[in-house]
C-alpha positions as CSV (number, residue, x, y, z in Angstrom):
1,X,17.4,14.4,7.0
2,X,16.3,12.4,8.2
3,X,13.8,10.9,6.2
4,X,12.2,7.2,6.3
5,X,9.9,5.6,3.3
6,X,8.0,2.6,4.4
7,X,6.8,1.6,1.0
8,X,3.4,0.0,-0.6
9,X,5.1,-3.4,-1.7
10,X,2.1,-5.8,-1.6
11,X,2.2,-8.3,1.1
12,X,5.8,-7.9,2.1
13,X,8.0,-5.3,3.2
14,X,10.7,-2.5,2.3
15,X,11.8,-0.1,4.5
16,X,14.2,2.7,3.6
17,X,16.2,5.9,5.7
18,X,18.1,8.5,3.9
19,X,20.8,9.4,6.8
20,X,22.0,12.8,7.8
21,X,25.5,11.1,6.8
22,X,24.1,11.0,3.0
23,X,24.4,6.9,3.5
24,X,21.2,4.9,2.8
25,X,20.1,2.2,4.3
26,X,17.0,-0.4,3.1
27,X,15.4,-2.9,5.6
28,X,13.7,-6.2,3.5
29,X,12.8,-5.7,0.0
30,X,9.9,-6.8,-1.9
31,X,8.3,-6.7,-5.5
32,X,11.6,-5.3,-6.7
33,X,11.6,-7.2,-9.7
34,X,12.6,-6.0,-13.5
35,X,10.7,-3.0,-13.7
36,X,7.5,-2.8,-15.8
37,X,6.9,0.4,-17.1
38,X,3.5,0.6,-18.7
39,X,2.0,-1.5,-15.6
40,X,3.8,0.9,-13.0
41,X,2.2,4.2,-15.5
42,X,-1.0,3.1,-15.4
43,X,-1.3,1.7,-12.0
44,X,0.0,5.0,-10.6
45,X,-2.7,7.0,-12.8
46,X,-5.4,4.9,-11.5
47,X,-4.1,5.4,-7.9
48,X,-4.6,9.2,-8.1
49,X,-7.9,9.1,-9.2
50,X,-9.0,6.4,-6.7
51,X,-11.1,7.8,-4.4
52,X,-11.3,5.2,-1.9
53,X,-14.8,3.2,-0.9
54,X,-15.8,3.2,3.0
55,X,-12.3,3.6,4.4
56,X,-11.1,1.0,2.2
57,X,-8.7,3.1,-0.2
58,X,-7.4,-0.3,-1.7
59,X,-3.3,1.0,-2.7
60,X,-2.4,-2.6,-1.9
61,X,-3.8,-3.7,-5.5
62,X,-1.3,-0.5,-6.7
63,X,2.2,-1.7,-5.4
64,X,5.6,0.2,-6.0
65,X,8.7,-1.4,-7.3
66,X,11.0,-0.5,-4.5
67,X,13.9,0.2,-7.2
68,X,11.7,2.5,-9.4
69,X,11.0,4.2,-6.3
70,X,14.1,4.8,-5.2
71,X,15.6,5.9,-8.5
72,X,12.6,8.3,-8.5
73,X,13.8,10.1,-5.1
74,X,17.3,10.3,-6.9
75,X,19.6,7.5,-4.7
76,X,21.3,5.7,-6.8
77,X,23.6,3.6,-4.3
78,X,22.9,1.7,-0.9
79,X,25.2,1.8,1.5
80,X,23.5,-1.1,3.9
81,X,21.0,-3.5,2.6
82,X,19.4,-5.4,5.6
83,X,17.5,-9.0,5.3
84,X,15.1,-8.9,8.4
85,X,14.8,-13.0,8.4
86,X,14.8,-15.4,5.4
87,X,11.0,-14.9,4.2
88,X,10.5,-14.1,0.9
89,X,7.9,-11.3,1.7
90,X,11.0,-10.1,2.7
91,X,13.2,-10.9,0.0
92,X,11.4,-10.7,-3.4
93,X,13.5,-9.1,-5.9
94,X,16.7,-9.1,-3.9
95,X,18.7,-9.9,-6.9
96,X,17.4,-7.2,-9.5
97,X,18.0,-4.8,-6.2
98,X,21.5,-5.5,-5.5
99,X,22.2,-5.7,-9.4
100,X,20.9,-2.3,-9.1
101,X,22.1,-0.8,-6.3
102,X,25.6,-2.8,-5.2
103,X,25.0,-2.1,-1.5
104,X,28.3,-2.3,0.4
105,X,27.0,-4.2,3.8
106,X,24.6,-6.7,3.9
107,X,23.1,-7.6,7.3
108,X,21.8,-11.2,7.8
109,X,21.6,-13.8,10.3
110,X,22.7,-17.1,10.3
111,X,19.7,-18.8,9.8
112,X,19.6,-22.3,7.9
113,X,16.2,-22.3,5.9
114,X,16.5,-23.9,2.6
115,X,13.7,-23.3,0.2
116,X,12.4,-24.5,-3.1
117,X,9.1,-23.3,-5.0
118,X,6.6,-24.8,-7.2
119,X,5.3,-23.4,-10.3
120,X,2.7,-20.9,-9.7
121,X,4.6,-19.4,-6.7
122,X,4.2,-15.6,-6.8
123,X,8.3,-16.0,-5.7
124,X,11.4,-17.0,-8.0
125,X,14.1,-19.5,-7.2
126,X,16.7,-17.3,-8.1
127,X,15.8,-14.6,-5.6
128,X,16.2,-17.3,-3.5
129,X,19.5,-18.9,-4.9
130,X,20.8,-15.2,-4.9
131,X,19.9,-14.8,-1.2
132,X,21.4,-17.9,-0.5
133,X,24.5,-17.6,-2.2
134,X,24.8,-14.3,-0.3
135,X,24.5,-16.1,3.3
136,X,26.7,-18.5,2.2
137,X,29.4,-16.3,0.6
138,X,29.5,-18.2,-2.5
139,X,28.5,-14.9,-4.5
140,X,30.8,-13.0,-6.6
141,X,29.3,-9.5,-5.7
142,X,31.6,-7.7,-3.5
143,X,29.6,-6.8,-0.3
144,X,30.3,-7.0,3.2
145,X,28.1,-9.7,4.9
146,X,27.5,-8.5,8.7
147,X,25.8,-10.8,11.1
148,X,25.2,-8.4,14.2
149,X,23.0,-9.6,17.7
150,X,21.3,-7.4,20.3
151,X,23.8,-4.6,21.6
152,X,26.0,-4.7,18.8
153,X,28.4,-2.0,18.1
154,X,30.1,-0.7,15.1
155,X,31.6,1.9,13.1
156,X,29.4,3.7,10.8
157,X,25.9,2.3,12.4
158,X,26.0,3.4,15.9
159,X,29.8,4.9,15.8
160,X,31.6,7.3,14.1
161,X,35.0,6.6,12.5
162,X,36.9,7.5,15.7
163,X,34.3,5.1,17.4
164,X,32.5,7.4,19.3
165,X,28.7,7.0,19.4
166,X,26.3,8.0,16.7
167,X,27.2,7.3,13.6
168,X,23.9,6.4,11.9
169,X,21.7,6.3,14.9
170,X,21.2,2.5,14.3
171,X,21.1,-0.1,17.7
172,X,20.0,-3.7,17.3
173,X,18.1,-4.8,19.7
174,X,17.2,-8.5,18.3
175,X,18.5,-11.3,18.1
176,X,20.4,-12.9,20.2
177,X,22.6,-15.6,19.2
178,X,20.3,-17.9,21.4
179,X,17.4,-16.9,19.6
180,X,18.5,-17.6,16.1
181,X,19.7,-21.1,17.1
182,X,16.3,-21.9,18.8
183,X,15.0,-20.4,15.4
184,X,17.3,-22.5,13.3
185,X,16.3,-25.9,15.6
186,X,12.4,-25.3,15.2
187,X,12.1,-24.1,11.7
188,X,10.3,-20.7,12.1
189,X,12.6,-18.0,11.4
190,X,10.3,-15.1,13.0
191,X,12.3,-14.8,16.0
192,X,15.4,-14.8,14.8
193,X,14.5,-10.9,12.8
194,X,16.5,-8.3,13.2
195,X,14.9,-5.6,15.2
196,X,16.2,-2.2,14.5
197,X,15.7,1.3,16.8
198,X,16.9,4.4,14.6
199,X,17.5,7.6,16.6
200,X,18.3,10.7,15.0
201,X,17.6,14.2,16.5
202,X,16.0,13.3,19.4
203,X,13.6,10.7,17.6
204,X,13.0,6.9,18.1
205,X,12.0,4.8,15.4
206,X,11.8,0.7,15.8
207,X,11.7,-1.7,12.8
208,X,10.1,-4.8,13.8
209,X,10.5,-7.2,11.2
210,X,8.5,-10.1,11.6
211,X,9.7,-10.7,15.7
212,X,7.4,-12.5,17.4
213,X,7.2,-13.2,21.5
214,X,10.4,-14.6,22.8
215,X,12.0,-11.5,20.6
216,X,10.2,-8.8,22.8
217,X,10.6,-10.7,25.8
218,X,14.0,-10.8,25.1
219,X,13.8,-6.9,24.2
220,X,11.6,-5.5,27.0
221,X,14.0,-7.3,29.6
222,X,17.2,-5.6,27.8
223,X,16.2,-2.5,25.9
224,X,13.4,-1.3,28.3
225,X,14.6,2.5,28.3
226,X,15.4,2.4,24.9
227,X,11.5,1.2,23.6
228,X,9.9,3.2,25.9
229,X,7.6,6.3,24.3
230,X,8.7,6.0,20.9
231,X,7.4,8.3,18.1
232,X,7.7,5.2,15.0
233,X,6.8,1.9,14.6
234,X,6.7,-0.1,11.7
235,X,4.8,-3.0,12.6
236,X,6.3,-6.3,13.6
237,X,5.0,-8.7,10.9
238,X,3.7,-5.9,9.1
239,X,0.4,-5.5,11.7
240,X,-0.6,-9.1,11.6
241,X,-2.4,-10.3,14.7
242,X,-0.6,-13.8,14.3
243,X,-2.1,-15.2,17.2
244,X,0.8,-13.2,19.8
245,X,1.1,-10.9,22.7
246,X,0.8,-7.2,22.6
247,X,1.9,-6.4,25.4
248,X,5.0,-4.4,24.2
249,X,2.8,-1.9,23.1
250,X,2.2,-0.7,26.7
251,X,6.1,0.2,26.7
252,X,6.7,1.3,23.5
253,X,3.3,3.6,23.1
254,X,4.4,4.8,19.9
255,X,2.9,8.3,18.5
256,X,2.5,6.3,15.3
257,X,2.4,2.9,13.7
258,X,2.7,2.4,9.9
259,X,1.1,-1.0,8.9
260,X,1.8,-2.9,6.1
261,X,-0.9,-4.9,3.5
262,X,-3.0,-7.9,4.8
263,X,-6.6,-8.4,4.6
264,X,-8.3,-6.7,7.5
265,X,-9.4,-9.6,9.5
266,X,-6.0,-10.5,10.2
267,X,-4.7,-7.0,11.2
268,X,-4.4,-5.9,14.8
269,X,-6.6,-3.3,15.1
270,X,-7.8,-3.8,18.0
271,X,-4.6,-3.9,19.9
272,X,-3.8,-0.5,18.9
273,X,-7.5,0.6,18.8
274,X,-8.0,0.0,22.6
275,X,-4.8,1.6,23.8
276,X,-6.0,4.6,21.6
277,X,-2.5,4.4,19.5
278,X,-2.5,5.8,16.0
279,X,-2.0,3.8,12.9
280,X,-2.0,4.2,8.9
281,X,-2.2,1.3,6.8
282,X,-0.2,0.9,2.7
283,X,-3.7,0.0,1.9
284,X,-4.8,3.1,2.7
285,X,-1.8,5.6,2.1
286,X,0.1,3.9,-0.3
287,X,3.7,4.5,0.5
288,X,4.2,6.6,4.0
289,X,7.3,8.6,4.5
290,X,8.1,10.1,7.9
291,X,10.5,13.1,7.7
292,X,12.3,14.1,11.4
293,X,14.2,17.2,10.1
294,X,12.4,19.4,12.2
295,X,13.5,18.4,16.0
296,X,10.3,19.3,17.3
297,X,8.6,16.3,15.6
298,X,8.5,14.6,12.7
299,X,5.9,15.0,9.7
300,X,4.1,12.3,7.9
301,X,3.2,12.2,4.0
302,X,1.7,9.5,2.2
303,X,1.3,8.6,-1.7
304,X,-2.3,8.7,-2.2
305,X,-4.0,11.9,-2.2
306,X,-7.6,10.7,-1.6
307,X,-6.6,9.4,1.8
308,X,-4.2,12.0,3.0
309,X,-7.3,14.7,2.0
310,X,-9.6,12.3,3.3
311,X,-7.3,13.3,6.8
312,X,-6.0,16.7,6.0
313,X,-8.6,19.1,4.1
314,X,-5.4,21.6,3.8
315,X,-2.5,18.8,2.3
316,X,-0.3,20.4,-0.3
317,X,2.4,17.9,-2.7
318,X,5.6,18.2,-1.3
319,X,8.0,18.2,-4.3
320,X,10.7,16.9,-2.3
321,X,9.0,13.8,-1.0
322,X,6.9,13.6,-3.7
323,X,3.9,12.7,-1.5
324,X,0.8,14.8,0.2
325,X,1.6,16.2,3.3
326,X,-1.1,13.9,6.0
327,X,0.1,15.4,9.7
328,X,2.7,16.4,12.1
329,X,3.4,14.4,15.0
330,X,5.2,16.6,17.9
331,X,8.1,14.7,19.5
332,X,7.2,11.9,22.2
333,X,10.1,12.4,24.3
334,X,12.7,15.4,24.6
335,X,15.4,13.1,25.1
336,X,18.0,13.5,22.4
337,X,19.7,10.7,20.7
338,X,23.6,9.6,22.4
């Protein structure tokens, strides 16, 4: 430990760290629906023979069901579910996955979207009602609802039981209360996401969710130390250019950036590519897993073996991640975690 999937879930995200502590935490879920079991068989046959076409390995037509997956690597329980913002790339299957799973904390913000969807939506209205009736507390599932802001502290996340610091390594560093009310008055719920930084052994991880500019002004103003020369990202709005500032990129430098599935024209390659960062893509790797237990570094697998041979002429399977070794990454900064 500690180890962190960011899965191939189409166009949406999932996001999950199996602690030191043994707890497990998930960030968004999507395509967690009823499991299909012939489709998810013969899609992950295909997937091993696929041998990619011009750097296009195509895993985002082979999605994962986050709860096969999961039961697959042998957790059974979540301790902490978190919902980024109220998209449903976000959100998609959240019912079958807390049916599933009964995670003990949920982490939301106090957004107001309502939704409804028309026939033909590749989303259901009971995901939805389900969500809702979470942020709401109308549901009868038995799980702490947490809504935490920017410097947040608390037993368990960033504290031990005696309420020192540690604990799970987790710090929010978005929102702010001001920023989810500004989100809640104009309607687009991007900057109100949770953004997460996850230390553990000396590592830095960020989750960006889907923040957007007035979240990273907000952060680089507050959390400057804390971004600065980080080894992870997983990246805000899963790589989209969106039309935004970049800038953050300068501070954070990360070693690596997982992407998640879009169509390449409206990826931000170019941002990373001219700062000379380093990126992997679901579309190419399938599922990426970063594992820190060695506090030199951290290594980096991925799902599909084409791409990570494609990389690594010597990858081996690694039973225990159940993945092809792609790289190691050596530490970006010696500082350890407090």
């Amino acid at each position: 430990m500690p180890i962190i999937h960011f899965l191939n879930v189409k166009q949406g995200d999932c996001s999950i760290i199996e602690h030191g502590s043994g707890r497990v935490t998930v960030i968004d879920v999507c395509n967690a629906g009823p499991i299909d079991i012939v489709s998810e068989t013969v899609d992950a046959s295909f997937a091993k023979r696929e041998k990619g076409i011009a750097g296009n390995f195509k895993q985002k037509e082979y999605p994962v069901n986050p709860v096969s997956y999961l039961k697959k690597h042998g957790i059974d329980s979540v301790f902490r579910f978190v919902a980024t913002h109220p998209d449903m790339d976000h959100l998609d299957g959240i019912k079958h996955f807390f049916e599933t799973f009964e995670p003990s904390n949920f982490w939301d913000t106090n957004n107001n979207e309502e939704k409804t969807f028309e026939e033909g939506s590749p989303f259901n209205q009971e995901d939805w009602d389900f969500y809702k009736s979470l942020r709401d507390a109308t549901s009868d599932i038995a799980v702490k609802r947490l809504t935490l802001h920017s410097g947040a502290r608390g037993k368990y996340y960033n504290q031990t039981e005696e309420g020192k610091g540690g604990g799970d390594g987790l710090s929010i560093l978005a929102p702010t209360p001001e920023l989810v009310t500004n989100a809640n008055e104009c309607g687009d719920y991007n900057d109100c996401s949770y953004v997460i930084l996850y230390r553990c052994n000396g590592l830095k991880v960020v989750f960006g969710g889907d923040s957007h500019d007035e979240t990273w002004e907000h952060i680089l103003k507050t959390h400057e130390e804390d971004v600065s020369d980080i080894d992870l990202l997983i990246a805000p709005h899963h790589g989209r250019d969106s039309g935004r500032s970049y800038d953050f990129l300068d501070v954070l430098k990360p070693k690596m950036t997982f992407f998640g599935n879009a169509n390449s024209e409206h990826l931000a390659y170019d941002k990373w590519n001219t700062r000379k960062l380093a990126f992997i893509t679901n579309n190419q790797a399938g599922c990426m897993i970063a594992d820190g237990e060695d506090k030199t570094g951290m290594d980096i697998y991925v799902t599909h073996e084409p791409f990570a041979k494609s990389a690594n002429p010597f990858t081996y399977y690694s039973e225990i991640h159940k993945a092809y070794f792609y790289k190691s990454l050596a530490k970006a900064r010696a500082k350890s975690a407090s």
